[in-house]
C-alpha positions in Angstrom: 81.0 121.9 147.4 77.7 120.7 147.7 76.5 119.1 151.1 73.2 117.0 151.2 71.4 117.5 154.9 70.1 114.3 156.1 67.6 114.8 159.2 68.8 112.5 162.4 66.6 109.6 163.0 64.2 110.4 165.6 65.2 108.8 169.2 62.7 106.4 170.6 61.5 107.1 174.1 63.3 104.1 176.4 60.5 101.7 177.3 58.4 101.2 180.6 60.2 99.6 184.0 57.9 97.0 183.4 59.3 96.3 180.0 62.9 96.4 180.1 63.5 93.3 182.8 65.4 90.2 181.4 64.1 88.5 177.9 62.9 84.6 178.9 65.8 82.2 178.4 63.0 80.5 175.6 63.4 83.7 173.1 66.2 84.5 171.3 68.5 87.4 172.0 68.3 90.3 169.9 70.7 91.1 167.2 73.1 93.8 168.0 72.3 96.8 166.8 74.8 99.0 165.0 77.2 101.1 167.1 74.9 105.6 167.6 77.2 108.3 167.7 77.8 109.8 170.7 75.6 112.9 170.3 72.1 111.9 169.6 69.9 114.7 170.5 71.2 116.9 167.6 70.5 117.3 164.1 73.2 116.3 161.5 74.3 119.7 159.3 75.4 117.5 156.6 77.1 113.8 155.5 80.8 112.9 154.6 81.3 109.6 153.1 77.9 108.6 154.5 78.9 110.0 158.4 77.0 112.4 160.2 78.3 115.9 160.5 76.6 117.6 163.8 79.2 120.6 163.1 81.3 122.7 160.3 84.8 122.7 160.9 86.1 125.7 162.1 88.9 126.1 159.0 86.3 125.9 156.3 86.2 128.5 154.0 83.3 129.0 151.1 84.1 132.3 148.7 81.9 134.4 148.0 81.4 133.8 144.6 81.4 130.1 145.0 78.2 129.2 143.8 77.9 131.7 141.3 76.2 130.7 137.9 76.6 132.6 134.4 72.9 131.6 132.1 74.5 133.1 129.3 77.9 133.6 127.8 78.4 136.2 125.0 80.4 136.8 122.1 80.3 140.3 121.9 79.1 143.2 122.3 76.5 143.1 118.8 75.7 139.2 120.3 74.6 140.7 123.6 72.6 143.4 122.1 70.8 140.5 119.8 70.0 138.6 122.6 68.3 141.6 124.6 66.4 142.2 121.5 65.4 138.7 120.8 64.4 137.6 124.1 61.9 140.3 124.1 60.3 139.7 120.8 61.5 143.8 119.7 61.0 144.4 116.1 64.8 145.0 114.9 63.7 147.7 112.6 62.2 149.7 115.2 64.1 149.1 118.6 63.0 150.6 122.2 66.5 152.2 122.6 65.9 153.1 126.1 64.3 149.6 127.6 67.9 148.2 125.3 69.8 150.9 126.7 68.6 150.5 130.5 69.1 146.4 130.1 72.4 146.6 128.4 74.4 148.7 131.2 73.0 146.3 133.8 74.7 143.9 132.3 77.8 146.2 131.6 78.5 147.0 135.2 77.6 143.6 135.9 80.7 142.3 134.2 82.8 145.1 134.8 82.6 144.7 138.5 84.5 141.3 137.6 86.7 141.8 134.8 87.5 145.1 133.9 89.5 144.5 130.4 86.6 141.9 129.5 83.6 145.2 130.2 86.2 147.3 127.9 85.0 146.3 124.6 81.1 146.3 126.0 81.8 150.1 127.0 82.1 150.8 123.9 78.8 149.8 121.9 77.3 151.1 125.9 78.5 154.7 124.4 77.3 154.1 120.8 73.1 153.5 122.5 73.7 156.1 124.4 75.1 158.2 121.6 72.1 157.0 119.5 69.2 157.5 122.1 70.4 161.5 122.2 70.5 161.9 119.0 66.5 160.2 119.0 65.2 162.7 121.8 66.7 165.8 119.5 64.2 167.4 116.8 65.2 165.8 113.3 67.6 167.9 111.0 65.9 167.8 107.1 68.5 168.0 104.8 69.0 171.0 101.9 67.2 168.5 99.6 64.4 168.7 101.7 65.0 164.9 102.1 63.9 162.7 105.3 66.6 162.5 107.9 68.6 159.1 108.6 67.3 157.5 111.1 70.0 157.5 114.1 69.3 153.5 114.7 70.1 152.9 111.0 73.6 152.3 111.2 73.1 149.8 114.5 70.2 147.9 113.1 72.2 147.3 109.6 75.0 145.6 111.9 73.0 143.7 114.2 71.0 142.0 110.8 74.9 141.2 108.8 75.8 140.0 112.4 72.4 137.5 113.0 73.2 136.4 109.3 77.1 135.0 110.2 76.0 133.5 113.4 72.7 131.9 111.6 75.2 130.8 109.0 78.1 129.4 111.6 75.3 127.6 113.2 74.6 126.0 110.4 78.3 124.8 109.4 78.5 123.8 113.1 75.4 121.0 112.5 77.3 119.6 109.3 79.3 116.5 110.4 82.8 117.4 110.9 86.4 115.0 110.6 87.3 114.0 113.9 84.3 115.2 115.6 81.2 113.1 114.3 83.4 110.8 112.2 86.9 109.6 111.7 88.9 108.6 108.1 88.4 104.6 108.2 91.6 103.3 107.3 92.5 99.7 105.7 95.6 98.3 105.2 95.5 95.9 102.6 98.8 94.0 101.4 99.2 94.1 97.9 101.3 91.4 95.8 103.5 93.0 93.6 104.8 91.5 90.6 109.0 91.0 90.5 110.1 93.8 88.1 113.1 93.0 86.5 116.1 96.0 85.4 116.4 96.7 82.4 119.5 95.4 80.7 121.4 98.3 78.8 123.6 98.2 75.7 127.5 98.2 78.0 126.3 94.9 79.6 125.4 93.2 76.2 128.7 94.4 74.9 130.6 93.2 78.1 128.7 89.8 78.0 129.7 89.5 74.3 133.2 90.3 74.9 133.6 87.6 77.5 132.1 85.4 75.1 134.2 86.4 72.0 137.0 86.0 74.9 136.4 82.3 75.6 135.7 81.9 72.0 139.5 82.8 71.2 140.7 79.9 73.7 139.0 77.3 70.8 140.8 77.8 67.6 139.9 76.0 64.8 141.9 76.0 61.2 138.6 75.2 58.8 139.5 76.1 54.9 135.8 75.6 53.5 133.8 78.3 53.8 130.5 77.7 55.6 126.7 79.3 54.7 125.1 80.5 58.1 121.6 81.8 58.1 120.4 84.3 60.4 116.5 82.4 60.4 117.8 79.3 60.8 119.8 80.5 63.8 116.8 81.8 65.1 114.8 78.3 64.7 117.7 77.0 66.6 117.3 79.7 69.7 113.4 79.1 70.0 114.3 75.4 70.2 116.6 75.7 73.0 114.3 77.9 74.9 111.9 75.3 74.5 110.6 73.8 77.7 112.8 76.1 79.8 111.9 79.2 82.2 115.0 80.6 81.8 118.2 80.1 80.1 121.8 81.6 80.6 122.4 84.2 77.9 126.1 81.9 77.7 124.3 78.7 77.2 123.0 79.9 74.0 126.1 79.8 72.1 128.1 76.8 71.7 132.1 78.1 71.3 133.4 74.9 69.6 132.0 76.1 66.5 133.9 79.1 66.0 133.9 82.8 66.0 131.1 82.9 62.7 128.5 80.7 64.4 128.7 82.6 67.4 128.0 86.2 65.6 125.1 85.1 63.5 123.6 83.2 67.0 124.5 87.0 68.4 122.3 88.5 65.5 119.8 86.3 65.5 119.3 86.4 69.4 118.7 90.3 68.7 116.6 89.8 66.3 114.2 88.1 68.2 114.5 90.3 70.9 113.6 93.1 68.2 110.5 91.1 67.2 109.7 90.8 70.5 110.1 86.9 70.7 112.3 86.8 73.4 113.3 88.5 76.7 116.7 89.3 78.0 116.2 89.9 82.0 118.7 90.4 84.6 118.0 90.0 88.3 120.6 93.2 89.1 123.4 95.6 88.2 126.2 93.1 87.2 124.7 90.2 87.5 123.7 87.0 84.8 121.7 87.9 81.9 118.7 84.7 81.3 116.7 84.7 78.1 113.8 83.2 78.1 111.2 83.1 75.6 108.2 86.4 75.6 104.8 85.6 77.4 102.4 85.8 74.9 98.3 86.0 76.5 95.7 83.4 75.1 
């Protein structure tokens, strides 16, 4: 908690004997001035909701560590050790292992003093510098191929360079606008009008509408001894006629019963073969229900 210390107003000497006898009744009495505290010859220590505090409570308790401030939070170990190096301008190729060394375990026993298993993985690289800065103060090895030793800060410096590049790399993903953080998905709803789509009408409906007509054809018998000519195209004529002016028309409408079983086969035949020519339509709202005919759009 943050307190603000406001310094008390200073407290105006009272004024002369001569000075402080009753105002003339001609002048107008003094506004009345806001209600001062009762102590007045002390300083305030601090403000609560704008009063005066000329005291800490005696419960108040401020940890330690209240007002404790971490600069810089670290991924790691090889993030750490970049930092150190950066901030000092250190060539990579060629780092000061001991001036690295010295600033890394002050930051090591920093953290460890605080949270043990978070220092456990910093120990670590802690023991590889070392490791590395004994093996620069010992007199180089040659090899049998008479060969220049490895440098011991080869191995360190390779990691520390793969590690800048991900980290130079994830930076850069980080700036590229991301879904749900710099931008959402805009999303329209738009209401579409869908064209009616009629079912198909199968071959077991046909032949149950066409029994039902041949049915109601057998209720009008006729005894006729001339035999009569019929012509599929003329039937067909006769069909395009009747749809004619009309939307729709009742697949039964299309026959006419009284003339006999004959009629009504080559009307039958003909009706498919203007479906077959595409000339016609046979729809059917549902499963089971009436079959219309009506004649086929055909586009201008």
């Amino acid at each position: 908690m943050i307190t603000t210390i406001d310094a008390a107003p200073p407290v105006s000497e009272p004024p002369p004997a001569a000075l402080t006898g009753p105002a003339p009744s001609h002048l107008p009495e003094p506004l009345s001035a806001a209600p001062m505290p009762e102590v007045v010859d002390q300083v305030a220590v601090a403000r609560l909701y704008g009063e005066p505090l000329f005291r800490l409570p005696q419960d108040l308790y401020i940890p330690p560590d209240a007002l404790e401030i971490f600069l810089e939070a670290f991924e790691g170990p090889l993030d750490l050790l970049l930092y150190l190096i950066r901030r000092q301008n250190f060539n990579i190729l060629d780092i000061p292992m001991a001036a690295v060394t010295r600033q890394y375990l002050g930051y090591v026993d920093e953290i460890r003093s605080r949270n043990l298993e978070l220092a456990a993985e910093y120990l670590l690289m802690a023991a590889m510098l070392i490791e590395i800065k004994s093996r620069m103060l010992l007199p180089p090895r040659k090899s049998a191929e008479g060969q220049e030793p490895e440098d011991p800060r080869a191995e360190l410096v390779r990691r520390l360079l793969e590690y800048e590049q991900m980290k130079l790399a994830a930076a850069r993903l980080a700036e590229l606008p991301q879904y749900g953080r710099d931008f959402l998905k805009a999303q329209v709803y738009a209401e579409q009008s869908l064209t009616p789509r009629w079912p198909q009408v199968n071959l077991a409906e046909l032949q149950a509408a066409w029994r039902d007509i041949l049915r109601r054809a057998k209720l009008v018998q006729r005894h006729k001894i001339s035999r009569e000519e019929l012509s599929v195209r003329e039937h067909m004529g006769l069909v395009l006629r009747a749809l004619q002016g009309r939307q729709f028309a009742p697949f039964e409408d299309l026959f006419d019963p009284a003339r006999g079983a004959p009629v009504l086969i080559v009307t039958f035949i003909a009706l498919l073969e203007l479906a077959r020519e595409n000339l016609v339509e046979l729809t059917q709202a549902q499963a089971y229900a009436p079959i219309y005919v009506r004649l086929a759009f055909t586009p201008s």
